[in-house]
Structures are given as structure tokens and as C-alpha cells.
C-alpha positions in Angstrom: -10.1 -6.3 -25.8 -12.7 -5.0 -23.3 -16.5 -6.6 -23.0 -19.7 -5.8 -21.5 -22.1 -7.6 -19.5 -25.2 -6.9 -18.1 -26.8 -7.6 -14.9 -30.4 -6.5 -14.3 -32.5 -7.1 -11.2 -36.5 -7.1 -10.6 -37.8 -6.4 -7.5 -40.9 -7.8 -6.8 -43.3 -5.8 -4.1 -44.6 -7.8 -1.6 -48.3 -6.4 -2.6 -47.6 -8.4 -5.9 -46.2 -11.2 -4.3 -48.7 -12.4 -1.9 -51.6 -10.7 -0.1 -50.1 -9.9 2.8 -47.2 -7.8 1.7 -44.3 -9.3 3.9 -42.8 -10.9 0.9 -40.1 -9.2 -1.5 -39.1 -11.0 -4.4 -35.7 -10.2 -6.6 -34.8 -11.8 -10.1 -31.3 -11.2 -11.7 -30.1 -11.8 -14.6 -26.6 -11.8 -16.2 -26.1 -11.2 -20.0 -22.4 -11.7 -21.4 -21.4 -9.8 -24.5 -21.7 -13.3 -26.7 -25.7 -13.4 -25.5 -25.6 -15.7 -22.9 -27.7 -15.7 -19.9 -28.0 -16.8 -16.2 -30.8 -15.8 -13.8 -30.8 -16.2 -9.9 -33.3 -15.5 -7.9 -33.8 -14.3 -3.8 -36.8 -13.4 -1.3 -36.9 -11.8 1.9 -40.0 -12.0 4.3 -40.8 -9.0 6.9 -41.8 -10.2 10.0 -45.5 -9.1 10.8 -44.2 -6.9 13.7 -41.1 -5.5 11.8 -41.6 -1.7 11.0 -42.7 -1.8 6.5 -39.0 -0.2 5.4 -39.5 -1.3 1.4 -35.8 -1.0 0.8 -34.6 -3.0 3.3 -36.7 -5.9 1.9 -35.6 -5.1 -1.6 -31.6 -4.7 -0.4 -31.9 -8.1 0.9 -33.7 -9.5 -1.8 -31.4 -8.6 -4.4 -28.1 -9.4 -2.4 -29.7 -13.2 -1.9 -30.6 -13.1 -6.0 -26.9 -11.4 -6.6 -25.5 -14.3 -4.2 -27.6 -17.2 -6.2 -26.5 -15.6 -9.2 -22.6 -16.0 -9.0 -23.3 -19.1 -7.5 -24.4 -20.3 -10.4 -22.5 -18.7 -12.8 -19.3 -20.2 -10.7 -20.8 -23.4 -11.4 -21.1 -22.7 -14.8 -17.7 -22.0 -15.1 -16.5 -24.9 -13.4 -18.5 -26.8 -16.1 -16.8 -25.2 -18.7 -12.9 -26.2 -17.1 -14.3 -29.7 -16.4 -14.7 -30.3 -20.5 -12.2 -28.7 -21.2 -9.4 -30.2 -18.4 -11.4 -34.0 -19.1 -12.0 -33.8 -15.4 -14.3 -32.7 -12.7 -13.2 -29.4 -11.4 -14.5 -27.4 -8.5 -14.7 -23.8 -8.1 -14.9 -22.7 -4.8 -16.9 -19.2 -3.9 
């Protein structure tokens, strides 16, 4: 039996971030097939003398939400063992 999930991820320009524009902001979010849902969430600043490559700032951005992301969903799931086992368990990345 095969499932789906779902990950989505919103970039954030700098323009709408802060004035400046040296800010990116990424949200992602995980869906499983049974409806449940974990965000994380990343930022990368350009430097003010850094040449303004938007994608780099996004690519960064998202990898750091991505990272936070499975961090938390590993966390999650070590949760879920620790009821289940009556016992801490740790899940190591």
C-alpha cells in the first residue's frame, strides 16, 4: 500500500520581508496522507555588498526550512516510539 505526502514551500522576497531587501524567508510544510501537518521554517540574509542573485537566497532559504522541517518531523517520530516503547527514544538525524 503506497501513500502520498505533500511538501510545499513559500518563499518569501526580501521586498516583503523587510525594507531593505537582504532578507529571504522560506516556510514548508509537510502533509501526510492521514491530514497531518508539520511546518519548518528558514531565512537567509544577503550581505549588502553581495551581488542581488534572488535564487541563491531562495535555494538557501528553503534547504534551511527543508532542514528544520525533518528536524522536526524526526522529533515527532521519536515521540511517537517513546509511547509506544514506554521509554524515551532518540532519533538521531
Amino acid at each position: 500500500m503506497s501513500h502520498t505526502w505533500h511538501v510545499t514551500v513559500h518563499l518569501f522576497d526580501a521586498d516583503d520581508v523587510e525594507p531593505h531587501g537582504t532578507l529571504t524567508a522560506a516556510h514548508a510544510t509537510l502533509t501526510t496522507s492521514s491530514g497531518t501537518s508539520l511546518e519548518g521554517y528558514g531565512r537567509a540574509r544577503r550581505r549588502p555588498d553581495d551581488p542581488e542573485v534572488r535564487e541563491v537566497g531562495e535555494e538557501l532559504a528553503a534547504a534551511r526550512a527543508l532542514r528544520d522541517l525533518a528536524d522536526r518531523l524526526l522529533r515527532a517520530t521519536s515521540d511517537d516510539l517513546s509511547v509506544l516503547e514506554h521509554r524515551h527514544v532518540r532519533l538521531d538525524a
